[in-house]
DSSP file (Angstrom, degrees, kcal/mol; ACC not computed):
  #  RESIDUE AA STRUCTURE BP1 BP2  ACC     N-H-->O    O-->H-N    N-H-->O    O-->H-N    TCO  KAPPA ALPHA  PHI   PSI    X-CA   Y-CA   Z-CA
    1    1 A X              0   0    0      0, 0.0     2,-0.3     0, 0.0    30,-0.1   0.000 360.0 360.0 360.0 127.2    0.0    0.0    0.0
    2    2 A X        -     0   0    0     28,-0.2     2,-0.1     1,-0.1     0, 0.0  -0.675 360.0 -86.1 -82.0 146.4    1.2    3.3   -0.8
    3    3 A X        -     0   0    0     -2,-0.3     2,-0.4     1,-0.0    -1,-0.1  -0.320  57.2-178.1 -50.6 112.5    1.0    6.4    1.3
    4    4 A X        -     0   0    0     -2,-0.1     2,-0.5     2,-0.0    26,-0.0  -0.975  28.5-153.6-158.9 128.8   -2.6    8.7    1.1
    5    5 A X        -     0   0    0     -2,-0.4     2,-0.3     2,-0.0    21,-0.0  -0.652   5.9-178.8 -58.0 115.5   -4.8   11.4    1.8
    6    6 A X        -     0   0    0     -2,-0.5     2,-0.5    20,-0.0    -2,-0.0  -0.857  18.6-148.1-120.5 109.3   -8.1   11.6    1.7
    7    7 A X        -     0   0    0     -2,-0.3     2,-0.2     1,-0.1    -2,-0.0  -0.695  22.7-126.1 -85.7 113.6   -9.7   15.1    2.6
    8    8 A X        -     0   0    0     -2,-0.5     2,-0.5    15,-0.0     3,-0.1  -0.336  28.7-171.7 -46.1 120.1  -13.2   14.7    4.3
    9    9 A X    >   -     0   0    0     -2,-0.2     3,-1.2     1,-0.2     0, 0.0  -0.978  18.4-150.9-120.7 124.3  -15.6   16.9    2.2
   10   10 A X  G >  S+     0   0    0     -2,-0.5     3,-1.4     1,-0.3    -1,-0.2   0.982  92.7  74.3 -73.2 -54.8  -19.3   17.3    3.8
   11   11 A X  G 3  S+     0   0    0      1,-0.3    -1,-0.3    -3,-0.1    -3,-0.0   0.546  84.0  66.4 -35.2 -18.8  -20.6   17.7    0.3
   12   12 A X  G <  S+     0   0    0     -3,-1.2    12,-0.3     2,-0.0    -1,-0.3   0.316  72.5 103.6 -95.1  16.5  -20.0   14.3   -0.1
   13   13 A X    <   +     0   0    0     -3,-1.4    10,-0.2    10,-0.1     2,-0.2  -0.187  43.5 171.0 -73.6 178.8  -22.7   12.9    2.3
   14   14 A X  E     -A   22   0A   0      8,-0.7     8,-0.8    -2,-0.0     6,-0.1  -0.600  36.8 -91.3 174.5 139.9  -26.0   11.4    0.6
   15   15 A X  E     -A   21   0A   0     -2,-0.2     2,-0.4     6,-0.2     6,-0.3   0.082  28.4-144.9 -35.5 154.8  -28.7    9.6    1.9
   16   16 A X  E >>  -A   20   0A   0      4,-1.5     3,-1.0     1,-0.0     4,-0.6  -0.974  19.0-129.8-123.4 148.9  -28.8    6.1    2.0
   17   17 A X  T 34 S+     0   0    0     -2,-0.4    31,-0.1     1,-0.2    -2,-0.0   0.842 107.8  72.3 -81.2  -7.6  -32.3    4.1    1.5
   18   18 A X  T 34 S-     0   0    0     29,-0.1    30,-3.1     1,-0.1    -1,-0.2   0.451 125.9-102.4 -61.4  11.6  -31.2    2.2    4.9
   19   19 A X  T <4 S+     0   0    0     -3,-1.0     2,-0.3    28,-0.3    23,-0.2   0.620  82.9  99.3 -27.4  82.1  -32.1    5.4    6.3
   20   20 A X  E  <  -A   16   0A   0     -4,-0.6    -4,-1.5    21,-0.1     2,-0.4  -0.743  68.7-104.1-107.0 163.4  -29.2    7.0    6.9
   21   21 A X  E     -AB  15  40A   0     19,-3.5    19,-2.5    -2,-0.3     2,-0.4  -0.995  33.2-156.7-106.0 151.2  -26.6    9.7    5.8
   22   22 A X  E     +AB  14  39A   0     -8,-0.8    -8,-0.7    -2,-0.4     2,-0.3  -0.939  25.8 167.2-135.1 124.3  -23.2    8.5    4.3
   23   23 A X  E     - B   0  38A   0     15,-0.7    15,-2.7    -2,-0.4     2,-0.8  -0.997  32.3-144.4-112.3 117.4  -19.6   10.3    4.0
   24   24 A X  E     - B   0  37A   0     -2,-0.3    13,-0.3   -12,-0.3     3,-0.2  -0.902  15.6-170.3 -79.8 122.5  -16.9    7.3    2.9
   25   25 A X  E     -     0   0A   0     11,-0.9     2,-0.3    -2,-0.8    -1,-0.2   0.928  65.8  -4.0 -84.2 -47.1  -14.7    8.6    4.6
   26   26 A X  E    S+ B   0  36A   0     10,-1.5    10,-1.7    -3,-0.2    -1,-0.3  -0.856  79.5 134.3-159.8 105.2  -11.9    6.2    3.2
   27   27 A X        +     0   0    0     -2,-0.3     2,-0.2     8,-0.3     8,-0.1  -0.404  27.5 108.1-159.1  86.8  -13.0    3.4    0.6
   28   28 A X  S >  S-     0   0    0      3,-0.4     3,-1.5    -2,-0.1    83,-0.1  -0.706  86.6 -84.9-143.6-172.0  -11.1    2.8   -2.5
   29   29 A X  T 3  S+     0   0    0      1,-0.2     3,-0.2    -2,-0.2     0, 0.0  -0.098 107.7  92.2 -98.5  37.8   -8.7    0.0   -3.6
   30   30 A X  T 3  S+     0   0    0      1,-0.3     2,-0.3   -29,-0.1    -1,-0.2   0.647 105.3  17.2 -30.7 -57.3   -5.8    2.1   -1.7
   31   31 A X    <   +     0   0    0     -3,-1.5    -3,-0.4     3,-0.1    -1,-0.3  -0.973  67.9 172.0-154.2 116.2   -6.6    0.1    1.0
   32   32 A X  S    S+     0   0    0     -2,-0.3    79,-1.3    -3,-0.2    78,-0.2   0.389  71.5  76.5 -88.9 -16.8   -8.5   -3.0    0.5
   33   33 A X  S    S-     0   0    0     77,-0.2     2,-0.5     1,-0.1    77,-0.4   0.853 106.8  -4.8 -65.4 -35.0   -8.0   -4.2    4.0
   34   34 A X        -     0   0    0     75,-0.2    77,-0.3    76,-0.2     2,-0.3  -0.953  52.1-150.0-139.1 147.2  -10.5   -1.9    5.4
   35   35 A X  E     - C   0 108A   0     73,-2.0    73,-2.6    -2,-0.5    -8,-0.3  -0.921   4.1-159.1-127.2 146.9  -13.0    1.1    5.1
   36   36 A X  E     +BC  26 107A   0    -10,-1.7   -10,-1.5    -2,-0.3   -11,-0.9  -0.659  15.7 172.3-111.9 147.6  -14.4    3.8    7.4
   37   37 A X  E     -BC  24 106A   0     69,-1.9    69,-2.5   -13,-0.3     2,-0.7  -0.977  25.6-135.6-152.6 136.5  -17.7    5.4    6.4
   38   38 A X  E     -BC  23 105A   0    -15,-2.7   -15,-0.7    -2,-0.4    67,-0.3  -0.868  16.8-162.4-103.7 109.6  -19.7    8.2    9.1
   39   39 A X  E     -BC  22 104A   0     65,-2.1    65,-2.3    -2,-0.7     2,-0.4  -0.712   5.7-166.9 -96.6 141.0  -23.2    7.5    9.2
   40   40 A X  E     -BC  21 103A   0    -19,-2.5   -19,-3.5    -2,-0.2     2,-0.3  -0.933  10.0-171.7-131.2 138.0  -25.2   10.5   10.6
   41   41 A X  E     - C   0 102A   0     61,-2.2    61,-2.1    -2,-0.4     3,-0.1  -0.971  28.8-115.0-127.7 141.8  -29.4    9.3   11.7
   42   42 A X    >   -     0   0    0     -2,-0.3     3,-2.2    59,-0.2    54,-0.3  -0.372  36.9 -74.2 -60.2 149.5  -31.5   11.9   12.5
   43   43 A X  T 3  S+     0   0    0      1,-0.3    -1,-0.2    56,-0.2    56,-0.1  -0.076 133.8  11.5 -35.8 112.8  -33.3   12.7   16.1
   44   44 A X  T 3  S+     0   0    0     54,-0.4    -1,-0.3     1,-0.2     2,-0.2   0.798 110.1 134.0  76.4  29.3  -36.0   10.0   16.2
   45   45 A X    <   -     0   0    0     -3,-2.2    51,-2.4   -26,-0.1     2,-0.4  -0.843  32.0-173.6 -43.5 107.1  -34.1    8.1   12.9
   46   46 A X  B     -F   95   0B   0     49,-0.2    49,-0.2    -2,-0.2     2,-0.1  -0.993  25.1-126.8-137.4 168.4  -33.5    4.6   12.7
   47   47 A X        -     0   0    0     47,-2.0    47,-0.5    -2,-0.4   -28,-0.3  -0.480  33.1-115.3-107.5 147.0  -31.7    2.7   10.3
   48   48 A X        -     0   0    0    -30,-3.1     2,-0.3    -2,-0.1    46,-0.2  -0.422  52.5 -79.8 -90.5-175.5  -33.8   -0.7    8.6
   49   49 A X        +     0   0    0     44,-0.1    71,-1.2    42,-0.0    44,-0.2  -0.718  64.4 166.6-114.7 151.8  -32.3   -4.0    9.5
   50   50 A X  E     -J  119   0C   0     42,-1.1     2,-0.4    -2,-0.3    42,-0.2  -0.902  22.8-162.2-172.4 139.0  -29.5   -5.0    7.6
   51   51 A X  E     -J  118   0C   0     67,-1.6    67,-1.1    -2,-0.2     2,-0.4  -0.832  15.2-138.0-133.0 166.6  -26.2   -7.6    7.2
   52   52 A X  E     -J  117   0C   0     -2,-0.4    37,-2.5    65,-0.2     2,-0.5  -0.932  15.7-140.6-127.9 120.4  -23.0   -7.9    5.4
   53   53 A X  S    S+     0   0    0     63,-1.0     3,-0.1    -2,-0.4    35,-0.0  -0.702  90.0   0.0 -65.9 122.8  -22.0  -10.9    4.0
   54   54 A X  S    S+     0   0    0     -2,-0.5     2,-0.4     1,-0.2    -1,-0.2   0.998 109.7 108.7  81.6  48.3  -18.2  -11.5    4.4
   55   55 A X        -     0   0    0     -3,-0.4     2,-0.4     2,-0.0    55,-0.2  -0.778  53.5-159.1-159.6  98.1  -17.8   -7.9    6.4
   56   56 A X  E     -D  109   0A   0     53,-2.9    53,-2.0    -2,-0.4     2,-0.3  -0.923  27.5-157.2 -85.6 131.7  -17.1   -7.9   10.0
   57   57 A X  E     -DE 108  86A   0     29,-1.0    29,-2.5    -2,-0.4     2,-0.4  -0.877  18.1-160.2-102.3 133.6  -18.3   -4.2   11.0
   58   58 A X  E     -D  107   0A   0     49,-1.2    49,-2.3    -2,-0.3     2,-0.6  -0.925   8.6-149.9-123.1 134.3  -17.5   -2.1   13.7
   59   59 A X  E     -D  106   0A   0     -2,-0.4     2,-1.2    47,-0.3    47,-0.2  -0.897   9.8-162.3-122.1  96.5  -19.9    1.2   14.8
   60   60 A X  E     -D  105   0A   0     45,-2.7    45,-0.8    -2,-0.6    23,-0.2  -0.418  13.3-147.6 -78.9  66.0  -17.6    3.7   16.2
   61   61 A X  E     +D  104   0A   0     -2,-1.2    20,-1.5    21,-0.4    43,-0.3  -0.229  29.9 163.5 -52.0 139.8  -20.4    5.8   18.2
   62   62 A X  E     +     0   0A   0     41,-2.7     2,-0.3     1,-0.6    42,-0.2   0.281  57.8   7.9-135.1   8.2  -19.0    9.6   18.1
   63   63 A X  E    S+D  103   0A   0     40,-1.4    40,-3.0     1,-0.1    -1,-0.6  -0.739 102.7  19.6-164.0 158.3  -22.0   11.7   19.0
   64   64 A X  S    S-     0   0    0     -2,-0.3     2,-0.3    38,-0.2    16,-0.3  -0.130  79.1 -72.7  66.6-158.6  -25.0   11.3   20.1
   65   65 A X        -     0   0    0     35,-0.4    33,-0.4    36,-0.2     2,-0.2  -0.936  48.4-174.4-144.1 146.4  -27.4    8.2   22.1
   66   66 A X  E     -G   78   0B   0     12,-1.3    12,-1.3    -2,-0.3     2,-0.6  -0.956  26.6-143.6-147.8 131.1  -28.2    5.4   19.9
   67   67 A X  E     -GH  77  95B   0     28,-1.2    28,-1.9    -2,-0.2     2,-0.5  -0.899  30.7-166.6-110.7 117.6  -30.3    2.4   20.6
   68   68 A X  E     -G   76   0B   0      8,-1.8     8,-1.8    -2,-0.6     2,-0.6  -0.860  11.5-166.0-134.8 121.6  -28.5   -0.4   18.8
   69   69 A X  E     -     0   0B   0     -2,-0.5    24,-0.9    24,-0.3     2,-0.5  -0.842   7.9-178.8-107.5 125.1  -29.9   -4.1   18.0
   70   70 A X  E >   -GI  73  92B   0     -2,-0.6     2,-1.1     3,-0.5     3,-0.7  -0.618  47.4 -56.2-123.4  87.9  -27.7   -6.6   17.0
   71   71 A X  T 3  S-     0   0    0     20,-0.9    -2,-0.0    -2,-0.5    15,-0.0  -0.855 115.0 -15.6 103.4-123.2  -28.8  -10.3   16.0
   72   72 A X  T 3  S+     0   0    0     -2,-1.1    -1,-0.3     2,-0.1    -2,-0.0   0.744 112.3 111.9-101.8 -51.5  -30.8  -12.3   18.6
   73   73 A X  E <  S-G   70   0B   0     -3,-0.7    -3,-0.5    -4,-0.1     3,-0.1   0.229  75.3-103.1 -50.3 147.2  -29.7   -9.7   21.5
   74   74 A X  E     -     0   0B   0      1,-0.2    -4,-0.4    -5,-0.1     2,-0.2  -0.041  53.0 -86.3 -59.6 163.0  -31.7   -7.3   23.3
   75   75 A X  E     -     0   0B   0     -6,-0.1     2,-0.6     1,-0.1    -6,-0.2  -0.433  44.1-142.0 -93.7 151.1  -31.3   -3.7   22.2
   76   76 A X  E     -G   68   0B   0     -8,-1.8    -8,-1.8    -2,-0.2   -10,-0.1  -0.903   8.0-136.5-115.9 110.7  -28.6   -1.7   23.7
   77   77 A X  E     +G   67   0B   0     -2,-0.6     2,-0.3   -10,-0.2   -10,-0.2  -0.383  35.1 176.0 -68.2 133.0  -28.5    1.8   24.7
   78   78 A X  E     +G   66   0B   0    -12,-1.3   -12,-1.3     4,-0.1     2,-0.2  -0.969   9.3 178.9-141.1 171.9  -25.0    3.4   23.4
   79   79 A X    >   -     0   0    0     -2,-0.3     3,-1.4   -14,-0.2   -14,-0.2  -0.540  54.4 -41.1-134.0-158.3  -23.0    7.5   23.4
   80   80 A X  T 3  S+     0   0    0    -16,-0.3   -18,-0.2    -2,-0.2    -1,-0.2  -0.311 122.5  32.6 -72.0 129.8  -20.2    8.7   22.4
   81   81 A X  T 3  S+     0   0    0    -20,-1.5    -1,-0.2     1,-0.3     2,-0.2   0.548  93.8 117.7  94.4 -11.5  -16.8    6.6   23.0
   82   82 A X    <   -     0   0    0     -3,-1.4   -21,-0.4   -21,-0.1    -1,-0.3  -0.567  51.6-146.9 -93.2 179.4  -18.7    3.3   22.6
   83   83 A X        -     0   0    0    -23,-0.2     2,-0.5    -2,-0.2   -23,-0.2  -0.421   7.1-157.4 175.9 128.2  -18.4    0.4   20.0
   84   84 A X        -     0   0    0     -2,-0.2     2,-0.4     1,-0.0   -24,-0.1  -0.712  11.4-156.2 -96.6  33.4  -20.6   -1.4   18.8
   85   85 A X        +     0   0    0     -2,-0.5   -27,-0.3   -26,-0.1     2,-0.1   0.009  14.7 178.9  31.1  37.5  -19.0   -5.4   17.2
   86   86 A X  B     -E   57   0A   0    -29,-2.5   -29,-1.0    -2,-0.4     2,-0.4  -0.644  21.8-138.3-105.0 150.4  -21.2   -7.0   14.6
   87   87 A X    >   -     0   0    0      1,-0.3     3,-1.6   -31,-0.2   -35,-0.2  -0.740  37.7 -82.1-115.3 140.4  -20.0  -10.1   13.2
   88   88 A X  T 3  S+     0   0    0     -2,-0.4     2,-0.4     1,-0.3    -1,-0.3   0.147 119.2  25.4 -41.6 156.6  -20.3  -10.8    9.2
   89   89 A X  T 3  S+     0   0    0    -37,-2.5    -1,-0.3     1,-0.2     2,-0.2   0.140  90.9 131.3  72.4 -17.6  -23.9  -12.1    8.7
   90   90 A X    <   -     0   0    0     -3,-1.6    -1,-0.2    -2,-0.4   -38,-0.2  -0.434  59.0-120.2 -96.4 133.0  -25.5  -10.6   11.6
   91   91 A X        +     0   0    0     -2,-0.2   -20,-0.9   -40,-0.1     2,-0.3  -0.558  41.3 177.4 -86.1 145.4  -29.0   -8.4   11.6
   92   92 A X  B     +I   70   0B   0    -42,-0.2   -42,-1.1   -22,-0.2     2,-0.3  -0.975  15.5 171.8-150.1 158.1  -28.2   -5.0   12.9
   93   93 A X        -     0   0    0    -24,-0.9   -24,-0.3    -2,-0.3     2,-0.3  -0.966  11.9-158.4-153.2 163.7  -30.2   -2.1   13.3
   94   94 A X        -     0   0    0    -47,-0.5   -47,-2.0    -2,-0.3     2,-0.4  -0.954   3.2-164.2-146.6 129.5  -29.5    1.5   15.1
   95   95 A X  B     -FH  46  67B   0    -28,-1.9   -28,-1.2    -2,-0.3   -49,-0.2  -0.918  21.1-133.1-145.2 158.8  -31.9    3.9   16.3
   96   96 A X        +     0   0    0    -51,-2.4   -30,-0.2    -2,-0.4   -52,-0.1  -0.545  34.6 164.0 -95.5 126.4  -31.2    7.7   17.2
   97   97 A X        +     0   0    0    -32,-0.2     2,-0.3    -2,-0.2   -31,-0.2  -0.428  58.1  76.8-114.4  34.6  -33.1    8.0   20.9
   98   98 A X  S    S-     0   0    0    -33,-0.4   -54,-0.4     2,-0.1   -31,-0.0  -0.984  85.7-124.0-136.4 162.7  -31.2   11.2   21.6
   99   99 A X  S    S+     0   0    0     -2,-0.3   -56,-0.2   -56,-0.1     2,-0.2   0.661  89.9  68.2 -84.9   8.1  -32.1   14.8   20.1
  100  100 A X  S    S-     0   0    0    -35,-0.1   -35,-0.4     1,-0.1    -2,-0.1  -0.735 106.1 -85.7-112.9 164.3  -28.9   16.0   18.4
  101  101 A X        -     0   0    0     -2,-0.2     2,-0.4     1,-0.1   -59,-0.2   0.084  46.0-114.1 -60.5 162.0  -28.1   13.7   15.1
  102  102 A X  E     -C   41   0A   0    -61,-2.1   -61,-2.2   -38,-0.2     2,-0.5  -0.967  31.3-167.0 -96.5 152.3  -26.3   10.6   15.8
  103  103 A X  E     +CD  40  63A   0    -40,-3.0   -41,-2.7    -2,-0.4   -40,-1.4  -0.955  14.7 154.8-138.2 128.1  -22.8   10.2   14.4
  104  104 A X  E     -CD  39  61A   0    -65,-2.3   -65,-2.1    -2,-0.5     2,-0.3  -0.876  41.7-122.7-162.3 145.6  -20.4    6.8   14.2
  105  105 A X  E     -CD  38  60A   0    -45,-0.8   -45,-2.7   -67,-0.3     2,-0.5  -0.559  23.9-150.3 -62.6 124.7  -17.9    5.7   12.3
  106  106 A X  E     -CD  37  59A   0    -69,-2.5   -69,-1.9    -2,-0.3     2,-0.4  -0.968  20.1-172.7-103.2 126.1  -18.8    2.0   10.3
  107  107 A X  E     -CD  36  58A   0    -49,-2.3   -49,-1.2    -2,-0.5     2,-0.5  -0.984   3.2-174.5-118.6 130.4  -15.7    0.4   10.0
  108  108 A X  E     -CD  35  57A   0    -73,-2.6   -73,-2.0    -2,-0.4   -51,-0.2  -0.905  18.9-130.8-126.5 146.2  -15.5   -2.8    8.0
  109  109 A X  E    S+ D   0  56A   0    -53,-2.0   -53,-2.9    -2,-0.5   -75,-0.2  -0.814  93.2  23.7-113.1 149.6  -13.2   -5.2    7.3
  110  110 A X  S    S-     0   0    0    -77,-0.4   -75,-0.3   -55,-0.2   -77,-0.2   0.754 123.6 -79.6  -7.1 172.4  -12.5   -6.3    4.1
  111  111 A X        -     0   0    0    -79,-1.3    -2,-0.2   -77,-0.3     2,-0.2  -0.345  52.2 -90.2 -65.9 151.0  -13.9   -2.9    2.7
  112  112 A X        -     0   0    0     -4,-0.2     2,-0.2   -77,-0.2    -1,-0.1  -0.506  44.2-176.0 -62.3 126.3  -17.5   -2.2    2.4
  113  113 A X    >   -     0   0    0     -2,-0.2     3,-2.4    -3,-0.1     4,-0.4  -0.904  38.1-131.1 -86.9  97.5  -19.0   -3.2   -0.9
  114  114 A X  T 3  S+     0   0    0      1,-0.3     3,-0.4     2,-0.3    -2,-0.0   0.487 105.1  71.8  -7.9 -32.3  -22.6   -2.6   -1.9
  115  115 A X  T 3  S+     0   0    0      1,-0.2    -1,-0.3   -63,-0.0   -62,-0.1   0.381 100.6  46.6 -52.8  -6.2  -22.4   -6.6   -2.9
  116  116 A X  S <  S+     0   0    0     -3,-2.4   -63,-1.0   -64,-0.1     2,-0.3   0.470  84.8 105.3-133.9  10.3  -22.4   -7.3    0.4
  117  117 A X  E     -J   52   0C   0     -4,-0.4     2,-0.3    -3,-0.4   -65,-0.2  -0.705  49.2-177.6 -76.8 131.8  -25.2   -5.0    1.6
  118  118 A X  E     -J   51   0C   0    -67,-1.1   -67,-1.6    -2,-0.3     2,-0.2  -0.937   7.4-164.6-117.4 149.5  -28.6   -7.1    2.6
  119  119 A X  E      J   50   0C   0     -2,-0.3   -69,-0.3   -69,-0.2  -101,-0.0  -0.798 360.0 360.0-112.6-173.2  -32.0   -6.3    3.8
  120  120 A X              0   0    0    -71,-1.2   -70,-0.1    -2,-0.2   -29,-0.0   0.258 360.0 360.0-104.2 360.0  -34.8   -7.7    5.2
């Protein structure tokens, strides 16, 4: 891997129909290992339930309170400074129980594909 920049641009958000908003923050074939993406849900937002095949994901909460369902387990209240595990295959959901936006980092390993996005 060679050495790289990528300047975070807000312009680059757009909705997602999981209902979210989406910055990739760093997903190109740079770095194939990994990609970071900031999903913002709005106050009283929640995101539909959802998997990645082949993706282990990681929810870096960075603002806001989140109620976050993962799998079989009971839903889990989380803030800023937590994060969140989901294991390749696994139904996940988020939803924003606080009033300011909620903001985390998805980081997935391999990188996030759109091939590997499911719904229900």
């Amino acid at each position: 891997m060679k050495e790289y920049i990528r300047k975070l641009r807000q312009s680059d958000e757009y909705y997602f129909k999981e209902g979210c908003f989406i910055i990739e923050v760093s997903n190109s074939d740079h770095d194939d290992a990994v990609s970071i993406a900031r999903a913002r849900v709005s106050s009283g937002g929640q995101t539909a339930w959802h998997w990645l095949s082949g993706t282990f994901e990681r929810y870096a909460i960075m603002r806001g309170e989140g109620l976050v369902e993962i799998g079989d387990s009971k839903a889990t209240r989380v803030t800023a400074g937590d994060v969140v595990l989901i294991p390749p295959g696994t139904r996940q959901r988020i939803t924003n129980i606080g009033e300011m936006d909620l903001e985390f980092l998805a980081i997935c390993t391999p990188r996030f594909s759109a091939s590997q996005y499911h719904s229900d």
